[in-house]
C-alpha positions, -999 to +999 in steps of 0.1 A: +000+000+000+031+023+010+044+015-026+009+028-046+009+061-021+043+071-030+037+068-067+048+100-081+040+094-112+006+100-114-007+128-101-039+127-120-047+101-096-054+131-072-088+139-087-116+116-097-129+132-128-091+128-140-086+090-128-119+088-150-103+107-178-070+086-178-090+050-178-119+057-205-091+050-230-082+015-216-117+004-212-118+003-250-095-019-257-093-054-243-061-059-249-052-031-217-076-050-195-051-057-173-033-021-175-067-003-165-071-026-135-036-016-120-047+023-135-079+017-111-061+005-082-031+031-080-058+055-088-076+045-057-043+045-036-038+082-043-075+094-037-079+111-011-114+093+003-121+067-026-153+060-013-169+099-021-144+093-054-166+067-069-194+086-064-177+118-081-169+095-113-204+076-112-223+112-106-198+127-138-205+096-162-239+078-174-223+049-189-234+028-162-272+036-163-272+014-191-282-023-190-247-049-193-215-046-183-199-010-181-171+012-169-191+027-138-196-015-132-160-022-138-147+005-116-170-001-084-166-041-083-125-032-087-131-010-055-149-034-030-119-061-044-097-035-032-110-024-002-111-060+017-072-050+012-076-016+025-105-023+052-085+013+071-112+033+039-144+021+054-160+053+067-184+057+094-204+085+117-216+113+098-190+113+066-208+077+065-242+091+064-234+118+038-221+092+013-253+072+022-275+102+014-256+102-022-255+071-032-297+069-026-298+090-055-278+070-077-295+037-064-328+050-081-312+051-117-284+022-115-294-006-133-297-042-108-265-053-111-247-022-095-268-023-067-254-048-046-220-034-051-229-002-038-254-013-009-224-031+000-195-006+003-213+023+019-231-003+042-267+006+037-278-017+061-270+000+086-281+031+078-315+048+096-346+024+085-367+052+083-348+077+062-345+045+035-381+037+041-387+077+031-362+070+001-382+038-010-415+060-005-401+087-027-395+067-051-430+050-052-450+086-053-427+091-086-442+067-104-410+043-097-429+014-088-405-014-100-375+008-085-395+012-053-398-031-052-361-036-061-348-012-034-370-026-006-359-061-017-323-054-014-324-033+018-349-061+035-377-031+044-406-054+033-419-060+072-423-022+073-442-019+042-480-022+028-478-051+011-508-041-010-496-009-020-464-020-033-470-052-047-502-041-069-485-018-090-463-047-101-491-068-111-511-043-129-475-038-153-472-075-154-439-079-132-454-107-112-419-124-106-410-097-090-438-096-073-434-131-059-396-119-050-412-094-030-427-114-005-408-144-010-391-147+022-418-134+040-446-160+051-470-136+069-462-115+037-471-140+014-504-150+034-515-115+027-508-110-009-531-142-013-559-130+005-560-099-014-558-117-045-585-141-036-608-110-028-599-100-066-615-132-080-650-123-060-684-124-085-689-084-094-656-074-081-640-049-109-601-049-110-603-013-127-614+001-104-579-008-085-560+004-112-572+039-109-556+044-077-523+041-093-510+069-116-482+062-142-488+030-150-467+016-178-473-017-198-510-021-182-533-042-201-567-044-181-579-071-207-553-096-195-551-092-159-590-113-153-602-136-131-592-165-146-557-148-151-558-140-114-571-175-105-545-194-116-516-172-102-535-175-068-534-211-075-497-210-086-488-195-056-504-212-030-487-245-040-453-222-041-461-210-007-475-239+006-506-217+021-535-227+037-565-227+012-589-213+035-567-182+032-585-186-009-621-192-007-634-173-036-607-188-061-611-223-047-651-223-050-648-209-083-622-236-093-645-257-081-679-245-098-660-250-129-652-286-124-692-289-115-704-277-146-674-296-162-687-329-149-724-322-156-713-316-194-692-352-198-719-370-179-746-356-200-741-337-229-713-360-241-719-388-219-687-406-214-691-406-177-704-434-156-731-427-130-709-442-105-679-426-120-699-390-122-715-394-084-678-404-070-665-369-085-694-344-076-697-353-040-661-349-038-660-317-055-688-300-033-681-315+000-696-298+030-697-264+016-732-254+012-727-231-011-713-255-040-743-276-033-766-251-036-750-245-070-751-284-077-792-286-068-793-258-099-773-276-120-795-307-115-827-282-119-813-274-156-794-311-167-818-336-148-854-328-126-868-319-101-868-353-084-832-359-087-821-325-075-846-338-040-824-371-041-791-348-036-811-325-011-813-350+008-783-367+004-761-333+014-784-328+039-793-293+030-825-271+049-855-269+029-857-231+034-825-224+012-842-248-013-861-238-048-897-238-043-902-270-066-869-288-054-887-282-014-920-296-027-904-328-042-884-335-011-917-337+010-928-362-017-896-386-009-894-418+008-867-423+036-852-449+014-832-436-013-842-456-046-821-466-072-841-472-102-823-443-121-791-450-112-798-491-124-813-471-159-785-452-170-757-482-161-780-505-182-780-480-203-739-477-204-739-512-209-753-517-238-733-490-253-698-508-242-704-536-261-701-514-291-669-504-282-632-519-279-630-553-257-604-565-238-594-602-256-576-615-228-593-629-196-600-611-160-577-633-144-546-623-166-549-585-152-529-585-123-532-558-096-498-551-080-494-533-043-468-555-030-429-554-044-430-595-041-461-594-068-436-573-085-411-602-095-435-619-118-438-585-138-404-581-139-393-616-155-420-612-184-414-578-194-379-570-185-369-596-216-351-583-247-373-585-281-406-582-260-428-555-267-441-538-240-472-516-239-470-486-212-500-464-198-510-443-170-536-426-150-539-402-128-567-387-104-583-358-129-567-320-123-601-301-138-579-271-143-552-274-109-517-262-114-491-283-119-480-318-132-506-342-118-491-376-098-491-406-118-518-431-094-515-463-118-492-475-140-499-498-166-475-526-186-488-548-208-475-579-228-487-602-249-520-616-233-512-604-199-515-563-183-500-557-149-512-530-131-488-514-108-505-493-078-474-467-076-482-449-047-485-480-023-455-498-042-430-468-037-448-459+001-437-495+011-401-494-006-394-463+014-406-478+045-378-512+034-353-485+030-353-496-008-365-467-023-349-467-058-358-504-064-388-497-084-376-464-100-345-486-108-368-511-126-389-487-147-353-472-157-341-504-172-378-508-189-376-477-205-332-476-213-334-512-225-330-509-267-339-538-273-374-541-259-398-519-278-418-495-257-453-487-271-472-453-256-495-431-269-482-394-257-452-402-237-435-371-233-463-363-213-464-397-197-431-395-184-430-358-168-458-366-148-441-398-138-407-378-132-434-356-107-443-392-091-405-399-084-379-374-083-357-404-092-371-408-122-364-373-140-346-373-172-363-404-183-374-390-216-338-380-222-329-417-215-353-433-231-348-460-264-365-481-284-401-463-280-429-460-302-451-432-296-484-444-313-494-402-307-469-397-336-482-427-361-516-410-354-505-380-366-492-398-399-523-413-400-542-381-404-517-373-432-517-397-450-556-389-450-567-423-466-600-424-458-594-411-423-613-382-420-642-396-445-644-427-419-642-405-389-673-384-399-690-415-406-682-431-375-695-398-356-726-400-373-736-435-369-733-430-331-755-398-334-779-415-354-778-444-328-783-418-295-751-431-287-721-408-275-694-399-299-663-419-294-633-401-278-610-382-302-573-390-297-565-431-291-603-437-292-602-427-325-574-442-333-583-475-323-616-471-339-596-467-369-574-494-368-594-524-349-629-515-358-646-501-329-638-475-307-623-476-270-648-471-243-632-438-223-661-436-195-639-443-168-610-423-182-618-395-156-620-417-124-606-408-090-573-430-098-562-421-066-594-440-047-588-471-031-602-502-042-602-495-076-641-503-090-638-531-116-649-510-145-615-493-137-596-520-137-609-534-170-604-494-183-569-492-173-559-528-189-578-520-219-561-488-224-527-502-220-533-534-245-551-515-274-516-506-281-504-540-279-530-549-312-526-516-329-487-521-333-496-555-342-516-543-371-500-517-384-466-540-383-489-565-409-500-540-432-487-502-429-493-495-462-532-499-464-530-480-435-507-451-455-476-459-439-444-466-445-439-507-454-409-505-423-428-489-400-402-501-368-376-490-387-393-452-388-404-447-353-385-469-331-359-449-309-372-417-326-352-391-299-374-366-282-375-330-301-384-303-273-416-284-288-394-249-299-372-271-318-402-293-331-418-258-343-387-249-361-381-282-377-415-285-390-412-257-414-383-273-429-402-308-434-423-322-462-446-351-455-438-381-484-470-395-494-461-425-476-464-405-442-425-400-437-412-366-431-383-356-457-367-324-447-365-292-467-379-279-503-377-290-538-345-263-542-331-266-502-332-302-499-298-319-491-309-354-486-342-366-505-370-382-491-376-418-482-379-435-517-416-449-529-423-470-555-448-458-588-475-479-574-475-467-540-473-432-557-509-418-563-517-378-570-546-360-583-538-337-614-551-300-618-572-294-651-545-272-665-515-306-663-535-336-684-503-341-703-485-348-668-507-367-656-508-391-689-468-393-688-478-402-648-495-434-656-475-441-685-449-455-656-474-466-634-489-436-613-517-439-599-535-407-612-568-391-609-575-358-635-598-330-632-622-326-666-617-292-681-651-280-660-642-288-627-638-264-603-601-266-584-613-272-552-626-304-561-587-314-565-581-305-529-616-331-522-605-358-537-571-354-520-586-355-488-606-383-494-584-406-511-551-395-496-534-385-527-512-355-535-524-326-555-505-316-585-509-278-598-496-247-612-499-215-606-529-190-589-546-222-575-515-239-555-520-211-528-555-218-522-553-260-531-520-261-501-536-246-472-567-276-477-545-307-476-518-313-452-485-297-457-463-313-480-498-327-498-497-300-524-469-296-553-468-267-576-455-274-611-435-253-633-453-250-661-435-236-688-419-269-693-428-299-711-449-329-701-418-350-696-402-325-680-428-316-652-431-358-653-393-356-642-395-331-614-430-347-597-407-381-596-377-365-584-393-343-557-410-372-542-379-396-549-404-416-566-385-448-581-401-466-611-391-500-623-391-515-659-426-538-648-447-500-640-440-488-672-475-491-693-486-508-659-515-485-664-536-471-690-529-439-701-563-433-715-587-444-680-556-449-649-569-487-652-542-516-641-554-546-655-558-559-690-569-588-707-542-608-728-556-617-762-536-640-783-527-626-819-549-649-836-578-640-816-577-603-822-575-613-859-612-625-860-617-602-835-607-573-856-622-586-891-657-598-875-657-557-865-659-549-897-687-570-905-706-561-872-729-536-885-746-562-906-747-594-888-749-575-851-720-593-836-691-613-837-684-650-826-652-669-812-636-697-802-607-690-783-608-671-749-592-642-733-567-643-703-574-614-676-538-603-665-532-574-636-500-548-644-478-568-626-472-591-654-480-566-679-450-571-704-441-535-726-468-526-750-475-497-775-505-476-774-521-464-808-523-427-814-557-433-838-590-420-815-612-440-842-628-466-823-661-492-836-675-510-811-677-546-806-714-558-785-705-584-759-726-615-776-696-642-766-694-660-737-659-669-745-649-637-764-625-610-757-652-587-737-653-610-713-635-595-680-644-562-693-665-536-672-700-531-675-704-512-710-672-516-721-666-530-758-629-533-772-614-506-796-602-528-825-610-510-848-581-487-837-555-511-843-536-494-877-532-518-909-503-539-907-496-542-872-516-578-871-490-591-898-463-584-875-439-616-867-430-609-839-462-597-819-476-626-800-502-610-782-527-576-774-535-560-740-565-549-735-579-522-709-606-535-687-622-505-683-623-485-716-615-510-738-583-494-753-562-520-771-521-519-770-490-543-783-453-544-775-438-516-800-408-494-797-425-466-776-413-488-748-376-484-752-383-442-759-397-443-723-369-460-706-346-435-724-366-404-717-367-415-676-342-435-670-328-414-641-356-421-625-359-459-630-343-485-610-332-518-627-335-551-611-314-579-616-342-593-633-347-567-655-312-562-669-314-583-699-353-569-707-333-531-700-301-538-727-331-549-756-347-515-753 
């Protein structure tokens, strides 16, 4: 210290303003960080009181008023390094309180992180309460409100404050973490805040009025700060606080109305809740609280009559004065006994109604009901083995709108003809009890870690955080996770792929309305309904999972919910493709790793469904690796009026293609799409309109200043479509028909001279029958360019119109002259449908040249490939 207050070097180091002078330069350059920090310190050495220094330089400067890291920052936190190795600076009596009266006023402008800093070196804390509290007050009749909070905060002065008056301000400008800082150390504090808050959310109680009280308010939105806003912060809170809920009543009755209503709409305007079920959750709901049962008796007033609302009159136990008029009048009517015909009604009712829905194909007795860890072992031998596939489930006691992740009650593993249902709260009650709490959290891990056992779920992600909420050992399972199928995500392809789906769907819902029957469930429901033919009965989905015994209806629920998946994967394994799919479906979704939802929504824009349902990622000119390929019979699209050429050179290598007639509307591209699951092909105006009606990546626009061949080209590119030597003429170019009848040269001789003679003698006879052949032994054939046609009656049992549609007579007569005479012609194709007639030619050989960077040769089809 001697050695920095001799320095005679610098006597700028004297005064402030000039240290502040001399060090500006060296803060610009990082390369003299370390020559401005010895600059600071001998600077500090030779001030006379550094202390009242730094508060000359901070007072001279504004640097530091913005947000981030600055010189005034850099300066102060050098100063309180170097005075804990000069403690002889720390000041005290009334040159103490001076420097505290000083540094108030910069306090009110310094952004957060200088504060500490400075509350620290001129020891604030121990300055007089009530000249801060005066300060802090100051402030807060400026208009400072958020300045007013921080300050308090820092100094501790919240004991000695209104917590009403400061902490409203902050809500009304939405700085509700602050806020919760405020009191956050402070239980009596935070006890308060809620009450005041809870007398917010009373019926007629207007916020705005509030608001007046408070001038200056910046960033107020009254629109946003409601009841329901103000609910579930009061709800937010109380958990963070662990309050008392009788500290809430309004907010907690009105949570609770709304579950009420809630109920009474599931049990009967969409009736998927049991009576049982229903009953269970509205006398839990309303409790003793007379005022929720008064609401209740109105609610049954409006959903039931008169007599039921008597029934729960009596069964609550309310006085008859508080009672409607009619409701009083009906309870005088009522026997002591409490009847149950209506009850007995509606579950007959219900039952009739299951058996149109999803049942469970294995017996009672293979559900097992686990509470004890030695039930456990059973479980873990069966499922714990690699290549089993394991179906996973869980339920949990219904929220209705509470905050937070709810506790997972039931957990559900099924296997091949067996479900195990594992009662989690007991199990992990009575492995903390052995001392062996991470035994069960320990299995689950190895369940859901183990590659080689497929895990099916239908929305895991949220599966698994409510099971990380269950067991803190258990978070980070998601990240840790392989080998899962989430069935949520091959619904979603489903819906894509659009095959029927949303045709069968509306079907489905109207053969339930038409039957008075409840619509089935969206989500799984739907999709087993989709899959397996009826839909899954979700009745007891919003049980009290948390009630001990289980009822058997939720048993059966919980198994059936958990095997579905089981059959499902089965199914869609057997046959994706009916379904839309991809043919290696396991290969797609297995061990898919979780995308987090902001990462998800930025990916999404980049992908382009394949008609197959995969995803391939970016644009016809951004992407860098192509979509899954599909094969030309897979391939199926619907062509806009204005691309008929396309859509000939399409099915001239085997796509499946539907065209719009010159007087069809556009839309009716984007209908057909829908229904049959096929891409739309267009150009210009009508893409933007035809995209946003079929799922993204369903709609291609093609250029169309090029050719046919070339718009044929890009299409199959785009969609990495791959076409083989045995698609090419596959399909009729004229109709999109793939199967033909093989006539023998011969035959189409008398065939095409009895034509000519047809108009006399009214017919034509034969001898020698036609063989009906599908395009996958369709050889290469040559269409005729001619459009005369002459018509041949089907009088012939045995002749070539036999196989042929209704109506349809063969186009003979458009075979040219010569062609018959041809050596080495051994037989005619002919289309089922129109009756178009082709023969192997040398138009073959010009397609395989025009697209043959699209075809893809088989071993096979190497020595057919070198002849053309």
């Amino acid at each position: 210290m001697n050695q920095e207050s001799d320095s005679n070097d610098e006597p700028a180091g004297q005064d402030p303003l000039l240290l502040l002078k001399t060090i500006q330069p060296l803060w610009t350059k990082k390369e003299m960080k370390k020559q401005l920090k010895e600059e600071i310190r001998r600077g500090f050495a030779g001030l006379e009181d550094p202390l009242a220094g730094l508060l000359d330089i901070l007072e001279s400067s504004t640097d530091w008023k913005g947000k981030g890291h600055s010189l005034g920052y850099y300066i102060t936190s050098e100063l309180q390094l170097w005075m804990k190795e000069h403690p002889a600076v720390q000041q005290s009596g009334m040159k103490l309180k001076k420097l505290q009266t000083r540094v108030l006023r910069i306090l009110a402008q310094c952004p957060a992180n200088l504060l500490d800093p400075l509350i620290s070196i001129y020891q604030l804390h121990t300055a007089d309460r009530n000249y801060l509290l005066g300060h802090v007050s100051h402030l807060y009749h400026r208009g400072d409100y958020k300045e007013a909070a921080i300050l308090s905060i820092k100094l501790k002065l919240q004991p000695d404050q209104d917590v009403e008056k400061m902490c409203m301000p902050l809500l009304f400008q939405d700085k509700i973490n602050l806020m919760e800082d405020y009191v956050g150390e402070y239980p009596e504090l935070q006890c308060k805040l809620l009450q005041i808050l809870d007398t917010w959310c009373e019926p007629g109680f207007n916020i705005r009025d509030i608001a007046r009280q408070y001038q200056g308010l910046s960033r107020y939105k009254p629109d946003k700060l409601n009841r329901k806003m103000l609910s579930k912060l009061v709800f937010r809170l109380r958990d963070r606080f662990n309050v008392d809920p009788a500290l809430c009543p309004n907010v907690i009755n009105q949570r609770h109305l709304r579950t009420l209503n809630y109920l009474f709409y599931k049990r009967f305007v969409e009736k998927t809740m049991t009576q049982e079920n229903w009953t269970d959750h509205v006398q839990s709901t309303v409790g003793e609280n007379q005022w929720l049962q008064g609401h209740l008796i109105q609610l049954l007033i409006s959903y039931c009559d008169l007599n039921t609302a008597a029934r729960w009159a009596q069964r609550c136990n309310l006085p008859k004065e508080i009672l409607p008029n009619g409701v009083a009048d009906e309870l005088q009517k009522l026997k002591i006994q409490e009847s149950v015909e209506e009850a007995t009604k509606a579950e007959n009712y219900e039952e009739i109604n299951k058996k149109d829905c999803y049942q469970l194909p294995i017996p009672r007795a293979n559900i097992h009901f686990l509470q004890k860890w030695e039930e456990m072992l059973q479980c873990w031998e069966k499922v714990l083995q690699p290549g089993q596939i394991v179906a996973i489930d869980m339920e949990w006691r219904p929220s209705f709108g509470m905050v937070g992740k709810p506790r997972v009650s039931l957990l559900q593993i099924a296997v091949k003809d067996e479900v195990f249902l594992l009662d989690l709260p007991q199990l992990l009650e009575q492995a903390e009890m052995k001392g062996e709490k991470e035994k069960l959290p320990h299995f689950i891990q190895m369940l859901y870690s183990d590659a080689a056992i497929t895990k099916l779920g239908y929305g895991m992600s949220g599966d698994l955080s409510s099971l990380a909420a269950t067991c803190f050992a258990l978070k980070g399972m998601d990240k840790q996770s392989q080998g899962v199928v989430d069935l949520l995500t091959v619904d979603k392809q489903l819906q894509k792929a659009s095959i029927d789906w949303k045709k069968g769907s509306r079907k489905v819902e109207q053969s339930y309305e038409d039957k008075g029957i409840r619509q089935p469930e969206k989500g799984l429901s739907l999709l087993v309904q989709h899959v397996l033919g009826k839909p899954l009965d979700k009745t007891e989905q919003l049980s009290n999972w948390e009630k001990r015994p289980l009822r058997e209806e939720q048993i059966v629920y919980a198994a059936s919910d958990a095997y579905c998946l089981l059959e499902i994967y089965e199914k869609l394994c057997k046959d994706p493709a009916s379904f839309g799919l991809n043919s290696d479906l396991t290969k797609s979704l297995v061990g898919k790793p979780t995308i987090k939802a902001r990462a998800k929504k930025q990916l999404n824009k980049q992908e382009v469904p394949s008609p197959c349902g995969q995803q391939c990622k970016g644009s016809e000119k951004e992407t860098s690796r192509p979509p899954a390929p599909i094969s030309a019979k897979e391939f199926s699209v619907v062509c806009d009026n204005m691309l008929q050429g396309l859509g000939r050179y399409l099915r001239c290598l085997g796509v499946d293609v539907r065209m719009l007639e010159n007087e069809d509307d556009h839309r009716k591209a984007a209908e057909i799409a829908r229904q049959e699951g096929r891409v739309i092909l267009t150009s210009g105006l009508p893409y933007q309109t035809l995209q946003s009606q079929v799922g993204e990546g369903r709609c291609f626009s093609v250029n169309c200043s090029e050719k046919a061949k070339e718009q044929a080209l890009q299409v199959l590119k785009h969609f990495n479509v791959h076409v083989t030597l045995e698609d090419i003429f596959s399909r009729c170019q004229v109709c999109n028909c793939n199967k033909y009848l093989k006539v023998p040269k011969e035959r189409m001789r008398q065939l095409v001279e009895g034509s000519k003679h047809s108009a006399g003698d009214g017919g034509t006879s034969c001898s020698t029958p036609c063989e009906e052949k599908s395009s996958q032994t369709f050889d290469a054939a040559q269409c005729t360019e001619t459009t005369q046609s002459e018509w041949l009656e089907r009088t012939d049992p045995c002749g070539a119109a036999v196989g042929l549609e209704e109506g349809t007579t063969l186009q003979v007569a458009a075979i040219p002259p010569g062609v018959l005479d041809k050596a080495e012609l051994t037989d005619f194709y002919c289309c089922t449908r129109c009756g178009k007639v082709f023969w192997e030619g040398s138009h073959f050989g010009r397609v395989v040249s025009q697209f043959k960077d699209v075809l893809v040769i088989t071993g096979d089809e190497q020595s057919i490939y070198k002849l053309s």
